[in-house]
Wavefront OBJ file of the C-alpha trace (Angstrom):
o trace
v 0.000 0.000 0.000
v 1.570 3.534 -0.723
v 1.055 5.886 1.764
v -0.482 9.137 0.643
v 1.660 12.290 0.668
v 1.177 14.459 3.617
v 2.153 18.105 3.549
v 3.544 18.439 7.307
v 4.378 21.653 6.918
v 0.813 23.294 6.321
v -0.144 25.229 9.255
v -3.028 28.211 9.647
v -1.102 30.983 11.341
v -3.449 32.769 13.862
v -4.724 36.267 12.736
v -7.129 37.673 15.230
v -8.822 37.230 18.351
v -10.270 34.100 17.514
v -7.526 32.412 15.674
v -5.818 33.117 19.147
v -8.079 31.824 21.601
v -8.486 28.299 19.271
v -4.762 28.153 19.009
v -4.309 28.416 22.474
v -7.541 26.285 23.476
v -5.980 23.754 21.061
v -2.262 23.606 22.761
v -3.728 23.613 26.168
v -5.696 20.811 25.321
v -2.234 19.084 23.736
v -0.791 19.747 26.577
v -3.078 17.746 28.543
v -2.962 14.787 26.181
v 0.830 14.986 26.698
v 0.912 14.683 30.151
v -1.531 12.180 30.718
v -0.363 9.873 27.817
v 3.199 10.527 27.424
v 3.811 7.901 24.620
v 1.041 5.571 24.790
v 0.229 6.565 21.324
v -2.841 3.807 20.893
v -4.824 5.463 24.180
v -3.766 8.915 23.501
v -5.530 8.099 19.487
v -8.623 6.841 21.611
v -9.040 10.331 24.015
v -8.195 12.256 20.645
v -10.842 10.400 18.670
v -13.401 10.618 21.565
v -12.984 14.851 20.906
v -12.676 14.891 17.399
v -15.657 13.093 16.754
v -17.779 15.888 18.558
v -17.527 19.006 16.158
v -19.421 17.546 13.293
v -22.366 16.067 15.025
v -22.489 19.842 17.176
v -22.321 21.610 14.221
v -24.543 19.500 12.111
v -27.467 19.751 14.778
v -26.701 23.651 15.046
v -27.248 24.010 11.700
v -30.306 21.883 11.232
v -31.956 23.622 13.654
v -31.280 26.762 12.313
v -32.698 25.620 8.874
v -35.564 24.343 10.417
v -36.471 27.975 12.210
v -35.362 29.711 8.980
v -37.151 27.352 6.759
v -34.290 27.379 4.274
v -31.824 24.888 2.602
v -28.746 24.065 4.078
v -26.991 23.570 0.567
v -25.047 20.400 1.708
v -23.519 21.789 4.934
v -25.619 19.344 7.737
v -24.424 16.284 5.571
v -20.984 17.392 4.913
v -20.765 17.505 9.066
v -22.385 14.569 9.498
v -19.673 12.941 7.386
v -17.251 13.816 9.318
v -18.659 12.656 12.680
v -19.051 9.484 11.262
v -15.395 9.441 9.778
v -14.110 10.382 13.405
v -16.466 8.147 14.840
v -14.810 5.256 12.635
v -10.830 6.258 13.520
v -12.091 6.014 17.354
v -14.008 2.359 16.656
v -10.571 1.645 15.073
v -8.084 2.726 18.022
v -10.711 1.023 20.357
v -10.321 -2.157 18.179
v -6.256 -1.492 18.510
v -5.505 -0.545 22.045
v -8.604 -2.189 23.596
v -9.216 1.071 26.902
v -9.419 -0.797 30.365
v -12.899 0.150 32.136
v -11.243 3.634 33.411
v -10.294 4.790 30.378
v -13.786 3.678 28.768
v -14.987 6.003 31.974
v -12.826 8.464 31.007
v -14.073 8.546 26.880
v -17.616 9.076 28.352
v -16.566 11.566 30.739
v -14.586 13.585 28.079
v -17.260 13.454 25.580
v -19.676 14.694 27.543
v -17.328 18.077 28.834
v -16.406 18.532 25.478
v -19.625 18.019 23.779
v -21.036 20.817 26.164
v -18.286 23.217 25.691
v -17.941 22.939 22.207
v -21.654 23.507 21.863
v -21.400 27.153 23.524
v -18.289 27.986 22.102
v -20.443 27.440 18.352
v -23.474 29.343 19.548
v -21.498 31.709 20.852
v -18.398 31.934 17.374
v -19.174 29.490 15.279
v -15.871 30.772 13.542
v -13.696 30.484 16.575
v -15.442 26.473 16.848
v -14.387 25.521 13.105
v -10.696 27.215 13.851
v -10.589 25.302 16.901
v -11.157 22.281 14.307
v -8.431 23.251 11.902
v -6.049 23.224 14.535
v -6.986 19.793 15.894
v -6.721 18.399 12.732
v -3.117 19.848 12.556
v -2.570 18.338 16.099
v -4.048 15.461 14.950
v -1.714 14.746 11.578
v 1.537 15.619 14.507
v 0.331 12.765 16.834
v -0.455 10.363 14.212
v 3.477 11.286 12.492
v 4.661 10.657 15.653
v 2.566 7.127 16.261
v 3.904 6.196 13.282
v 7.698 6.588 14.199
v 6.862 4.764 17.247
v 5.841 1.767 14.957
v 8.838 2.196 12.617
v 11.261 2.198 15.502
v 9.420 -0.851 17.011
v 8.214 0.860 20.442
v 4.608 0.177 19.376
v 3.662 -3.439 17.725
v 2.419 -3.499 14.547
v -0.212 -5.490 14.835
v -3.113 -6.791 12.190
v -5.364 -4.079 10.968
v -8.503 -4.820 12.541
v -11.450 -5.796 10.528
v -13.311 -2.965 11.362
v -10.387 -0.816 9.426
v -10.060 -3.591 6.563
v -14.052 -2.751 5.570
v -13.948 1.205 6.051
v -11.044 2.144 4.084
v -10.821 -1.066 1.585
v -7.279 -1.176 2.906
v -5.734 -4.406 1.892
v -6.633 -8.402 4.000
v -2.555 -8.006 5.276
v -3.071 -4.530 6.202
v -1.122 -3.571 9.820
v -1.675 -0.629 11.924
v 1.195 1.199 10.020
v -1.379 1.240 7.228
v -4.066 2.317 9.335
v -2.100 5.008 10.987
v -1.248 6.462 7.185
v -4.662 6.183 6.497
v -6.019 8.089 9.213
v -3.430 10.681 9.283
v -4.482 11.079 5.849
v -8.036 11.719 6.817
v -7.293 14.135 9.393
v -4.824 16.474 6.823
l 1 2 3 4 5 6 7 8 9 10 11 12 13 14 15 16 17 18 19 20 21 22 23 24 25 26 27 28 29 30 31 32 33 34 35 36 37 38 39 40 41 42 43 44 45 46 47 48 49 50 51 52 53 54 55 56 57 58 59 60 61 62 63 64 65 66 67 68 69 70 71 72 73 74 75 76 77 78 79 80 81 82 83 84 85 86 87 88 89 90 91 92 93 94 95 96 97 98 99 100 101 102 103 104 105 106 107 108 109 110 111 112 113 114 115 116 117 118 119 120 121 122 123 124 125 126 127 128 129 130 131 132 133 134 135 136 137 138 139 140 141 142 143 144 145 146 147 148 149 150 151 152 153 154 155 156 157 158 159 160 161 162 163 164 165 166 167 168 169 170 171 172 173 174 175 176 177 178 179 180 181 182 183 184 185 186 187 188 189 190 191
């Protein structure tokens, strides 16, 4: 499998307010991750995962509601979300799959969900533009972490194990496919 090419150099420069407070929201947040997870690159996709997969489904029933008061089309925008809750929702089923959480850190996945689902609902009512820059810069986060997981698995600190079947079906990756491949293809997703 070839391993699509990554631009790891992209980055959104904050301008403003609002680029500032994401930025910041998002290293504070990576921060966090850091401490708590150190290297344990499998969990630390789990936590990440458990976040990532709340934007879209916020911002999809934002909008949905809004088109329902306004009575207008939402030219695309509730599906396109929706999409990509389901995409995170998939690279969390995956790590899950991979790193199998003990009961504490299933505890904490619920517990994180639930803070972040809340928070990230006011920060949309209250900037919706500030929420989807706070989005840009996970995903840049996100493509760093997954870099990272993946020199852990070159340099044999993390076992590459089987792809699991879950992964196989979702991104048609090949029956010999290992988590190297799923890694790439993730990453991938999230640049």
């Amino acid at each position: 499998m070839t391993a699509p090419f990554i631009d790891l150099g992209v980055h959104h420069n904050p301008r403003g307010l609002s680029d500032r407070i994401a930025f910041g929201f998002t290293k504070a947040l990576r921060w966090c991750a850091d401490t708590f997870f150190a290297e344990r690159y499998g969990h630390r996709a789990v936590v990440l995962e458990t976040v990532a997969a709340v934007p879209g489904m916020v911002g999809a029933t934002i909008n949905h509601l809004a088109c329902l008061r306004r009575m207008c089309d939402d030219k695309g925008w509730i599906k396109t979300l929706m999409d990509e809750a389901e995409n995170e929702r998939m690279h969390l089923m995956t790590f899950i799959e991979i790193s199998k959480p003990t009961l504490f850190e299933r505890a904490v996945i619920i517990g994180v969900q639930w803070v972040f689902y809340v928070f990230f609902f006011g920060l949309y009512m209250v900037s919706s533009k500030t929420a989807h820059r706070v989005v840009g810069y996970f995903e840049e986060e996100a493509v760093i972490s997954y870099t990272s997981y993946l020199a852990e698995i070159d340099e044999g600190r993390s076992e590459n194990v089987a792809a699991p079947a879950l992964a196989l079906r979702y991104w048609g990756l090949p029956a010999d496919a290992r988590l190297r491949d799923v890694v790439e293809v993730v990453r991938a997703d999230e640049a």
